[in-house]
C-alpha positions in Angstrom: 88.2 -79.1 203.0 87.5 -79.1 199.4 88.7 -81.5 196.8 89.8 -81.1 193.3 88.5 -83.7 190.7 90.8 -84.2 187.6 89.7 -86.1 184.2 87.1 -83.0 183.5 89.4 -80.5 181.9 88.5 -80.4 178.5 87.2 -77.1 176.3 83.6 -76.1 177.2 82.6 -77.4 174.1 84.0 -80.8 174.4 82.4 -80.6 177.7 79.0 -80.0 176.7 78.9 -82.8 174.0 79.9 -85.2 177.3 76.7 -83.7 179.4 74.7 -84.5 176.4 75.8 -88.1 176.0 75.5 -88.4 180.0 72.2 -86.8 180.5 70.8 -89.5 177.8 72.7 -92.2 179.6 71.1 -91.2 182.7 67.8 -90.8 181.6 67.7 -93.9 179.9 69.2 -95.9 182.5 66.5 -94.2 184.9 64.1 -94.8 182.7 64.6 -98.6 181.9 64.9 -99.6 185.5 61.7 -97.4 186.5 59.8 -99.4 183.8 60.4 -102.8 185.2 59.8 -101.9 188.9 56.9 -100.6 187.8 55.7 -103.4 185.2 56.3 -105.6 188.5 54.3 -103.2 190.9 51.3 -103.3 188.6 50.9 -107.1 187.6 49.7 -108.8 190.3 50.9 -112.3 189.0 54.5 -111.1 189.2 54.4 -110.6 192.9 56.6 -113.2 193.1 60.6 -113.6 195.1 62.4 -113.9 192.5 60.4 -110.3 190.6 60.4 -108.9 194.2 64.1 -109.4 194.4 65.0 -108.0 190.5 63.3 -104.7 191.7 64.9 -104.3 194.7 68.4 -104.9 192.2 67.0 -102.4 189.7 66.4 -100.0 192.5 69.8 -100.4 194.3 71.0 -99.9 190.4 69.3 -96.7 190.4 71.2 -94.7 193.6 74.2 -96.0 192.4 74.0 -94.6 189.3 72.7 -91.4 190.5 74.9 -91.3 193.0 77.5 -90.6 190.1 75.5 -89.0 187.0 74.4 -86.5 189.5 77.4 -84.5 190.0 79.2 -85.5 186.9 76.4 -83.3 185.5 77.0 -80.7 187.4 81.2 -80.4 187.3 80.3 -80.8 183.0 78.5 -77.5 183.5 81.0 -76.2 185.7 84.5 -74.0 185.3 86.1 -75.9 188.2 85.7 -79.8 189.4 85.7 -79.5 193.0 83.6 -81.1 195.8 83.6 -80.6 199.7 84.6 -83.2 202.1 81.1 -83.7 203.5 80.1 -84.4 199.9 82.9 -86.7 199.2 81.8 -88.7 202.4 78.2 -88.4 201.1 78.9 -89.5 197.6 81.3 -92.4 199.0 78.1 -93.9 201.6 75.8 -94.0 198.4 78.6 -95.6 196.1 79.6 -98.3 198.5 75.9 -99.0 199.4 75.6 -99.4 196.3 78.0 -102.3 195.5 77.6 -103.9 198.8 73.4 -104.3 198.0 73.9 -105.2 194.6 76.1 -108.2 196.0 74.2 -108.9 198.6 71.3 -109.4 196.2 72.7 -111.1 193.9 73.7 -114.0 196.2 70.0 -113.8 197.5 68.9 -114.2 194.3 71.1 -117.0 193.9 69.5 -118.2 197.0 66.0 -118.1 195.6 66.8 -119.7 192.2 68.4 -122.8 194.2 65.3 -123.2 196.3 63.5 -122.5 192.8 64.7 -125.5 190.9 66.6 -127.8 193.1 63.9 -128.1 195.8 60.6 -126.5 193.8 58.1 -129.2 196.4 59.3 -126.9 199.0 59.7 -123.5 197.6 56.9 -122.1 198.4 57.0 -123.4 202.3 60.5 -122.2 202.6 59.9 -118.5 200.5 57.4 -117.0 202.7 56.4 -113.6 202.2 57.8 -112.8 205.6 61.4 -114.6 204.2 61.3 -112.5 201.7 60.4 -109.3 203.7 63.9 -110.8 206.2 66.3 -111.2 203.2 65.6 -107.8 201.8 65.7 -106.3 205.2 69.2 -107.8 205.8 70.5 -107.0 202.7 69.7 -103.5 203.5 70.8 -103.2 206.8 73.9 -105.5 206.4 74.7 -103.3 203.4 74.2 -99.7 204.9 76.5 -100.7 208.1 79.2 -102.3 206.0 79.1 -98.5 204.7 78.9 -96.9 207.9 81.7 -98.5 209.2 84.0 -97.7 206.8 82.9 -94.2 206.4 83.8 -93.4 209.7 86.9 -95.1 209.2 87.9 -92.6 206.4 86.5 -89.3 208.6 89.1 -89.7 211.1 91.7 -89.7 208.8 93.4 -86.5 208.3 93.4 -85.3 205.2 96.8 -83.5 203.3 96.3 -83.1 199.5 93.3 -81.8 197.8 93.9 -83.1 194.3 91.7 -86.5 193.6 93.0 -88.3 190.4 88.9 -89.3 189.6 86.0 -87.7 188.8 84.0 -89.4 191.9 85.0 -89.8 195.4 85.8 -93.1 196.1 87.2 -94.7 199.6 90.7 -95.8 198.0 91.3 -92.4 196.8 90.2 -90.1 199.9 93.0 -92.8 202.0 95.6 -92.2 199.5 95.1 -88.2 200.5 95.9 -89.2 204.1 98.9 -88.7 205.9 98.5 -90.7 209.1 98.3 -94.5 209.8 95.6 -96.5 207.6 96.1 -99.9 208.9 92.7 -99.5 210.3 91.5 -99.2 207.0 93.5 -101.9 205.0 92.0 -104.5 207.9 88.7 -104.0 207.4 89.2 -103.7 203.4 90.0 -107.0 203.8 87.7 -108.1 206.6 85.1 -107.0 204.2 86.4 -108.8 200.7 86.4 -111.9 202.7 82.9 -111.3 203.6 81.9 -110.7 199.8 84.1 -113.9 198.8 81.8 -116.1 201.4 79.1 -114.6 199.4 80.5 -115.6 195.7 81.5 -119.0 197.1 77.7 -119.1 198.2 76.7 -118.2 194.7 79.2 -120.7 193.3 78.0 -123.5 195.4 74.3 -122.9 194.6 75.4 -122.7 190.6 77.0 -126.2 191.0 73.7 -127.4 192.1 71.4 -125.5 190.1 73.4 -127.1 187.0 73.5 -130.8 188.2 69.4 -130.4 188.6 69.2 -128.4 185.1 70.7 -131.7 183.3 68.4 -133.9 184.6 65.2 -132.9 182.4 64.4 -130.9 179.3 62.2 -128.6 181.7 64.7 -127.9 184.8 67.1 -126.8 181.2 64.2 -124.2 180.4 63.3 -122.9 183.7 67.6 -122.5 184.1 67.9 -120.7 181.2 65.2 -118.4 181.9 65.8 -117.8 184.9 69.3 -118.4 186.0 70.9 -116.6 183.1 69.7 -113.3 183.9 71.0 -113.6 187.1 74.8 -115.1 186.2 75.1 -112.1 183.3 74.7 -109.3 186.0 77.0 -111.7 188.5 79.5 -111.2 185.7 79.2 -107.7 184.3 79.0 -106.3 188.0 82.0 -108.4 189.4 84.0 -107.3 186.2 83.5 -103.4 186.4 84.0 -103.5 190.0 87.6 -105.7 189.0 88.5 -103.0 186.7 87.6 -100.2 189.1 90.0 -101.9 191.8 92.3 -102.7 189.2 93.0 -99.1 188.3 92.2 -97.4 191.1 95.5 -99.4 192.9 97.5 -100.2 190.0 96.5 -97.5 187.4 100.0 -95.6 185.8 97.7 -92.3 185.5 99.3 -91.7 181.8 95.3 -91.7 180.6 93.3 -90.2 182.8 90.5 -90.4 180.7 90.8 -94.2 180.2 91.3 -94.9 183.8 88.3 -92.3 184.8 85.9 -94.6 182.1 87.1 -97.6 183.4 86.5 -96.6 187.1 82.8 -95.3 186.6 82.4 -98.2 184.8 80.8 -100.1 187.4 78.0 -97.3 188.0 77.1 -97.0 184.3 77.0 -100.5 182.7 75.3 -102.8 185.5 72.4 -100.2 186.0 71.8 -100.4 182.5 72.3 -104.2 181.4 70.1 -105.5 184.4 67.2 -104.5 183.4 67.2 -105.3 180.0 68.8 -108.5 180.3 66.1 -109.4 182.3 63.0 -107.7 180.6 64.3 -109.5 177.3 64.7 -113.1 178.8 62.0 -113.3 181.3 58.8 -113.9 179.2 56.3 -112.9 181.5 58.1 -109.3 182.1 58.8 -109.2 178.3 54.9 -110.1 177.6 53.9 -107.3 180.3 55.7 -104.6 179.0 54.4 -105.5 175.5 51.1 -105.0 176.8 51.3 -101.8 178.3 53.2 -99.9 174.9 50.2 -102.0 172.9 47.3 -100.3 175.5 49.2 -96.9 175.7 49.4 -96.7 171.8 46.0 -98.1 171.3 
């Protein structure tokens, strides 16, 4: 089975203006996360949780966006847009690890930053290296079976149309190609939004607390802005492209393909690139590292 990506049918020209502009957003977004996993790696005084937990978020950051840049690259080089149904499958594991790590992250980070400033006597006792070594191998794990399961979900599904209306594969769109019963499906969609809901609620809850114990001194209002806004921006941007991914993948008219195609990659392209440099430019000890190294390497 092959399928037929639409959204790429421009002139060649057209075409290899777009892999220009997509290589450099690639690159730079490779590039950007790289440098603060590796400014972390190096500096021994940020082997820290709450640096341990950013690179494992710029890494997850990382296969999701190559995970889409990858092929785009390829059908912008290409005369047709097509990709087989064991690629689809691949591309949709790596997608939807993707967005069930960086949530699953996120609320650990959340985790972290409530232990951080609402109980900081403790932190330490509670954050072992071996807690931190557990909440990175769950989020892994929990991640990559929430994906397994609902890939084989979608490879039982017979499949009878070979025209996708996106430029990825995505889970929503191979089930839409399906001419059999997807209840199956729809059950555990929701089985796991109400999974990733406990998870926000979790994040909500710890923000409620984290802002009670930020008004109380001048100090707990530094360490929250430091620390905590990093952490909410990405909340946001991620939970909004993922919105507008869902939004239009379901509800989307299809009278601007290209639009709609933006709008759905969106959530590869833009939280790969604003984590990282939200938090290289508002945590000062990353900021002061990096500094560092251009100084050395231009000294």
């Amino acid at each position: 089975i092959v399928f037929v990506l639409q959204g790429l049918n421009d002139s060649l020209a057209n075409r290899q203006i777009y892999f220009a502009l997509t290589l450099m957003s690639y690159l730079f977004t490779i590039s950007v996360n790289l440098t603060l996993i590796l400014t972390v790696c190096v500096d021994k005084a940020l082997h820290q949780p709450m640096y341990i937990f950013m690179c494992n978020l710029c890494f997850t950051g990382i296969c999701g966006a190559s995970s889409f840049y990858l092929k785009l690259l390829l059908d912008l080089l290409a005369d047709t847009h097509v990709i087989t149904y064991p690629g689809c499958l691949m591309q949709i594991f790596f997608i939807y690890a993707y967005v069930f790590c960086q949530l699953t992250s996120l609320t650990v980070m959340a985790y972290d930053r409530y232990l951080a400033i609402c109980q900081p006597l403790h932190y330490w006792a509670l954050m072992t290296v071996q807690k931190v070594a557990l909440l990175l191998l769950l989020t892994w794990c929990l991640s990559l079976l929430e994906t397994a399961v609902g890939l084989v979900l979608i490879a039982r599904l017979p499949i009878c149309s070979h025209h996708m209306t996106r430029i990825f594969c995505t889970s929503w769109e191979v089930v839409k190609l399906s001419c059999s019963d997807t209840i199956a499906n729809n059950l555990y969609g929701v089985m796991i939004m109400f999974l990733h809901l406990v998870q926000i609620v979790v994040i909500l809850v710890s923000y409620v607390h984290l802002i009670r114990t930020a008004a109380r001194s001048q100090t707990d209002r530094r360490k929250f802005a430091q620390t905590c806004l990093p952490h909410l921006v990405s909340l946001l941007v991620f939970s909004a492209s993922l919105l507008f991914e869902m939004l239009y993948s379901r509800y989307g008219s299809g009278s601007m393909p290209p639009l709609q195609n933006g709008l759905a990659a969106e959530f590869l392209v833009v939280p790969p690139i604003v984590n990282p440099i939200i938090y290289g430019m508002n945590l000062q000890q990353i900021r002061t590292r990096i500094r560092l190294q251009f100084t050395f390497k231009r000294s």
